[in-house]
N, C-alpha and C positions, 0 to 999 in steps of 0.2 A: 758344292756338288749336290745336285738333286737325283741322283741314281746311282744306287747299288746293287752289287749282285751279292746276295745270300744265297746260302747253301741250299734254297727253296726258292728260287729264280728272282727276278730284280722285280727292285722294289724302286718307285719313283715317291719322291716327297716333291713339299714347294719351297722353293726360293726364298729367302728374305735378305731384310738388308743385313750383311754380313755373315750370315749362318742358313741353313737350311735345316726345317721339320717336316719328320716323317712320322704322319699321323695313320692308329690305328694300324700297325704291322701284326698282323698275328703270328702269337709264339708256339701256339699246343689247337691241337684240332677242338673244335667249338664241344664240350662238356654236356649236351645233350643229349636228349632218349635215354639207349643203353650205357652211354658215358654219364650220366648225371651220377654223381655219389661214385667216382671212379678215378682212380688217380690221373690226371693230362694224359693224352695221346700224341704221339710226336707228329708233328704238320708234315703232311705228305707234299713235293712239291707241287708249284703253280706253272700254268702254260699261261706265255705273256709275261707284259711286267705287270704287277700288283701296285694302285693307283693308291699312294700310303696319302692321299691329299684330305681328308676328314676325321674327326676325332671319332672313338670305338664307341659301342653300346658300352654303356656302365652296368657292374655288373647287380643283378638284382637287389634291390637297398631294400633292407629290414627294417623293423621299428619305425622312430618318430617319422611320421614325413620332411616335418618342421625342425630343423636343429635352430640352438640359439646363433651361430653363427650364417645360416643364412643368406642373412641379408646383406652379408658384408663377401662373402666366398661364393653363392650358389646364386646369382642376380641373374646373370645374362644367359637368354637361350642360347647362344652360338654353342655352350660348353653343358650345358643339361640335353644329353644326348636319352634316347630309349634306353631304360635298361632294360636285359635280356640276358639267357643263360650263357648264351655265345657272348662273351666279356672276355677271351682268355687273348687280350691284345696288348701291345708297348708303343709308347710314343718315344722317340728319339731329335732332339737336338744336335744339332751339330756344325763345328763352325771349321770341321775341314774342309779344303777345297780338293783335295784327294783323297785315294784310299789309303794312302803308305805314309799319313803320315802321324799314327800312333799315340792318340792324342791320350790324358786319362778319363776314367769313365769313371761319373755317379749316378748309379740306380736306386730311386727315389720310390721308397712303397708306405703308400697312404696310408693313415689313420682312418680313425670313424668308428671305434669301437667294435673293430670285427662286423661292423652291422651296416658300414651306410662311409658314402667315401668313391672317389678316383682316381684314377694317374691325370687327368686333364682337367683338373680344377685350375684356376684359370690363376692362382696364386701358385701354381707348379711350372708355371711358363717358364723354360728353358733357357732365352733369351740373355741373360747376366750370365747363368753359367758359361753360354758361349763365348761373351767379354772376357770372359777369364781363361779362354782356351780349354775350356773341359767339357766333353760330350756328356748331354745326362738324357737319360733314361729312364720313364715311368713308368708304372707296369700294373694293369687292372688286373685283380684277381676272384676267385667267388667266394663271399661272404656270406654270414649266418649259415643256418640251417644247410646252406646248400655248400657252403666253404667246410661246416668245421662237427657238420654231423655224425655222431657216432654212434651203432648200432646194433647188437648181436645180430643181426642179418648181415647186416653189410660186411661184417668181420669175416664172417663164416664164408661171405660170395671170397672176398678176397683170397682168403684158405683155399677153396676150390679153386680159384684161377691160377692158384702157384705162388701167389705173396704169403707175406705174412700174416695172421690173423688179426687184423688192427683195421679200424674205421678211424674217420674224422679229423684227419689232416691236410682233406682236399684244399684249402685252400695254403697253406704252406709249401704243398707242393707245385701248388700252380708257380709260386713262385720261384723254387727252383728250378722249374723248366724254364720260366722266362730267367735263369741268370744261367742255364746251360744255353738256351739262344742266346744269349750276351756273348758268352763264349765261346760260341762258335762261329758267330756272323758280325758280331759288332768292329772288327778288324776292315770290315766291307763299306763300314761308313767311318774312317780313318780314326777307331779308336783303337786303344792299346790295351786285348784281352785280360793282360797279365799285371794294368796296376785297374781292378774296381774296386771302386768305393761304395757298400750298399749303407745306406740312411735312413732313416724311416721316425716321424715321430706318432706319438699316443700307441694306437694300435700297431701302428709302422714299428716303431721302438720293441715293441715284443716281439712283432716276425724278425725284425735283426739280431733280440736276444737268442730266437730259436733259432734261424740260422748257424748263429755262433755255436751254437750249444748241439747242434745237431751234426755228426759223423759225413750227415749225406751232403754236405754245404761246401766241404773243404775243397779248399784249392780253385773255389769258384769266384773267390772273392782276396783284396789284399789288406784291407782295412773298411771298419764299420762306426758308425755314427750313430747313437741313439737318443731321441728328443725327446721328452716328457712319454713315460709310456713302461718301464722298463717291468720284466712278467713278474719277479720278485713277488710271491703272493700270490699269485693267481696260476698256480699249479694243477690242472687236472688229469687225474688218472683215467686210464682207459675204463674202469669199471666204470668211474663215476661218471664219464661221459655217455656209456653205455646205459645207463640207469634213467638219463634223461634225456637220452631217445626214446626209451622206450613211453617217458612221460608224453614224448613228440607226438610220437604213431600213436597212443592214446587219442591225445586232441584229436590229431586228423583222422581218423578211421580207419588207417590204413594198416592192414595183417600179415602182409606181402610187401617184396620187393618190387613184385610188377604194380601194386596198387600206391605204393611210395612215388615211386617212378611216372603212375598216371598223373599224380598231382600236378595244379596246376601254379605258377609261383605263389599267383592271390592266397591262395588255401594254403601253401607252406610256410609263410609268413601267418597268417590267421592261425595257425598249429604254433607257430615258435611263440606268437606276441602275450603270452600268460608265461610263459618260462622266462625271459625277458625281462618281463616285468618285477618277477620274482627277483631274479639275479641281482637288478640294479638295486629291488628292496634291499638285501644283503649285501652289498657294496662290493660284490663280483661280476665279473662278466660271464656271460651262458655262453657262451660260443666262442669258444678260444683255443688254443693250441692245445692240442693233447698228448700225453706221458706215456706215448704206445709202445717203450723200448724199445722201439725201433729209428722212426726219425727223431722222436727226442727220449734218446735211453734213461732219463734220470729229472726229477724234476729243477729247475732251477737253481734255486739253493744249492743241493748237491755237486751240482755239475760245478757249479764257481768256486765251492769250496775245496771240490778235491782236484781241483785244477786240469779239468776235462770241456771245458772251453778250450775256444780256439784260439790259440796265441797269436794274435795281431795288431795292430793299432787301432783304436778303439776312444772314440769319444762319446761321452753320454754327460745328460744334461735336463736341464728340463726350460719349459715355455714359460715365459711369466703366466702368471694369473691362468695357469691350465689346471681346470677340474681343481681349485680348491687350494692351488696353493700361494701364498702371501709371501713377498719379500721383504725382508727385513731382520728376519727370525736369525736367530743364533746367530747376532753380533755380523750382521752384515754381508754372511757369507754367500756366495756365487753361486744360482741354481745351475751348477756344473761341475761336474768332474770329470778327470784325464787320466787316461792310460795309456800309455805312449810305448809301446809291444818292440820288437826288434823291428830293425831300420825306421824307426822314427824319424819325425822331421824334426823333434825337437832337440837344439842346440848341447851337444854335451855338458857344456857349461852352465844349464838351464836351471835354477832350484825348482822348476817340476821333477818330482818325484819319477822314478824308474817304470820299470815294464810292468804291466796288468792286462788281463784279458779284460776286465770288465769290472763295474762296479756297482754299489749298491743305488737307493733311493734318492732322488734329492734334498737334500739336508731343511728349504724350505718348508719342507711338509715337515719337519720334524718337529716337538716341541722344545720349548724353551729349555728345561731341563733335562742331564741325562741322568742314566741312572744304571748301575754294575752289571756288565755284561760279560759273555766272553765272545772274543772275535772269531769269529770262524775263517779268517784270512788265515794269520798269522798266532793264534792260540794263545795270547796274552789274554789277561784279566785289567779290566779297566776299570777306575776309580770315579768316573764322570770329568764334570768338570771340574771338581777339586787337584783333579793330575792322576796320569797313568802309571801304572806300573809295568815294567819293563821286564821281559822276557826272551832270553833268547831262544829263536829259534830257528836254526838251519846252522848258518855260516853266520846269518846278517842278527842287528839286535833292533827291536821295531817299540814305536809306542801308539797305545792306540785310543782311542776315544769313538762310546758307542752311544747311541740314541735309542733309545725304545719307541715303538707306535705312539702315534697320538689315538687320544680316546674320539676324534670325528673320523679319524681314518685308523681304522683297526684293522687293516688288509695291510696296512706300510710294515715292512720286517726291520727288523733292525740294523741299520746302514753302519756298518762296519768304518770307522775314518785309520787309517793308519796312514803313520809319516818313519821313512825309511832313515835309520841310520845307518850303519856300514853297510855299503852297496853288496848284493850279493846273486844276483842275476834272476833274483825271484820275483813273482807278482806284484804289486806295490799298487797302492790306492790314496790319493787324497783330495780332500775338500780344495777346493780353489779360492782366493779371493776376488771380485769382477775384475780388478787390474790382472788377475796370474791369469787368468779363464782367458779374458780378449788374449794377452798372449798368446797361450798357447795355441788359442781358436788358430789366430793367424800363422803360427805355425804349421800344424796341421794341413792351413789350406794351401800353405806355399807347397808344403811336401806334396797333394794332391796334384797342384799344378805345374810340378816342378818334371822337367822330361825325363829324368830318372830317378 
């Protein structure tokens, strides 16, 4: 099928051998002028059909020009499209030949450290997904300064418009608009609203923790996937983002939200590339999801601890050889772990471990030794690797084993490992070995794939 009608008139894709893509659909009115620093505006409809046949503007890239990958992702102009503030667009896959017929949906949100990144990188091609009967979906959003800026002005316009008083989660909410367009339209190109899967790794990985973690996500999604990335650590409060905008508007000159607003991308990037720079000195990112108690009421940590994530199924994991980490480390184990939430696909009979919304860091990054912590899962006291002690608490009795940061990454929190003894319908997290992980992976995908 190369045409659909969405709730904003048909959209024509192109053809290929066995599936068709629909390039460049826009989700939210283009983020310009007086929308710049503004939360998405909902797309008014289109007369005619809308020619989805080329890939979107990317949205304005921050920092390095040059990433070390490159040469190997970013080669071919067909997919280094102009970037531009008007980015708020999805590409869809799809290997229905109807609209009825309900197929499951993954929506794929890029990496690039909040800074640099797109849905049509050309290792994002859709193509396999459709082999395997699942429609996917990638979605550009706005980054840096212009995604995730926050600002006692910007706060205060908010306040007067009737929100709340919070800046700098433009770009998370781009993303919920594009997963309320999933929701409302992707039924149109014969996917099944009501099983997505959102995935995302590095920077991807933290918008799906914030998704999870945020009130305004629910019900938009039925299970999440997170790839090397997960925010654990890089927690910012509205103040402190607030504090360095204000460093922003320093650099640029700008006093005003109308002289904000003048700026032009070159000069807002030339204002962020010293804060940046800073960030990475400090082994944080400047531009990242903010703690506005509103989309994300609580910082990370908290949220997971007091069991204020979203109960779902939920894989996270990490990349080989991503940003610094080495395999091999603590006796072999699987840069991956499983939480497997209610209706899982994995086998009742399965030794993975019970439901979790989510989990800690890669165990890769972890050092060699642990050392006495308390888990903030399950509130046991752990002895390292000399052996746990054991603590009940609830119904179930759990043992746990904790790793502290490495001294090259002092941003990694402490990865919590618990392994479940008497089942008792509560959270549950464990390390995997690369035999339990392919497992489970394959399970998971059958559940994604699977018609109900």
């Amino acid at each position: 099928m190369d045409l659909a009608m969405t709730k904003q008139g048909g959209v024509r894709g192109l053809e290929q051998d066995g599936y068709a893509v629909f390039r460049g659909v826009p989700y939210a009115a283009p983020p310009v002028g007086p929308l710049r620093w503004r939360p998405p505006q909902e797309l008014p409809a289109h007369r005619g059909v809308y020619e989805a046949v080329s890939f979107p503007p990317r949205a304005v890239q921050t920092g390095r020009r040059e990433v070390f990958f490159g040469r190997e992702f970013h080669d071919e102009a067909a997919y280094l499209t102009p970037t531009s503030e008007d980015c708020l667009y999805l590409n869809i896959w799809t290997p229905a030949r109807t609209a009825d017929e309900r197929l499951p949906v993954a929506v794929w949100i890029h990496g690039g450290a909040f800074l640099n990144g797109y849905g049509h990188e050309k290792e994002f091609d859709g193509a396999s997904f459709c082999r395997r009967g699942v429609l996917l979906v990638t979605v550009n959003y706005r980054l840096g300064p212009l995604g995730f800026l926050a600002h006692p002005l910007l706060s205060a316009e908010s306040a007067a418009l009737g929100g709340p008083a919070v800046s700098g989660n433009y770009g998370i909410l781009d993303q919920l608009a594009a997963l309320r367009w999933v929701r409302g339209n992707i039924a149109a190109f014969g996917g099944d609203a009501d099983r997505v899967t959102i995935l995302g790794q590095s920077a991807g990985a933290m918008s799906v923790q914030t998704l999870l973690s945020s009130p305004a996500a629910r019900g938009l999604y039925r299970a999440a996937v997170l790839q090397s990335g997960l925010g654990l650590g890089y927690d910012h409060t509205l103040a402190e983002a607030e504090e360095q905008g204000l460093a922003f508007t320093g650099n640029a000159g700008a006093a005003t939200l109308d002289e904000l607003r003048a700026l032009t991308a070159e000069q807002i990037s030339a204002a962020a590339a010293p804060l940046i720079r800073r960030g990475f000195g400090t082994g944080r990112l400047t531009y990242t999801p903010v703690i506005d108690g509103t989309l994300l009421p609580a910082g990370y940590d908290e949220l997971l601890r007091t069991g204020r994530t979203d109960d779902v199924p939920c894989l996270a994991g990490c990349t080989l050889h991503d940003i610094g980490t080495v395999p091999g480390e603590r006796g072999g184990r699987s840069c991956a772990v499983v939480s497997t939430g209610r209706g899982s696909a994995v086998p009742p009979d399965s030794k993975t471990p019970g439901s979790m919304t989510f989990a800690g860091c890669c165990p890769a990054t972890m050092p060699a030794r642990s050392t006495p912590r308390n888990c903030g899962i399950c509130s046991a006291r752990s002895k390292g690797r000399g052996g746990p002690s054991r603590r009940k608490t609830g119904r179930s009795r759990r043992e746990c084993w904790t790793t502290g940061p490495t001294s090259s990454s002092p941003e990694i929190p402490t990865a919590p490992v618990c392994r479940p003894g008497i089942p008792s319908g509560k959270r549950r997290i464990a390390w995997l070995s690369t035999s339990e992980a392919k497992t489970v992976v394959k399970s998971l995908a059958a559940g994604l794939c699977s018609k109900r």
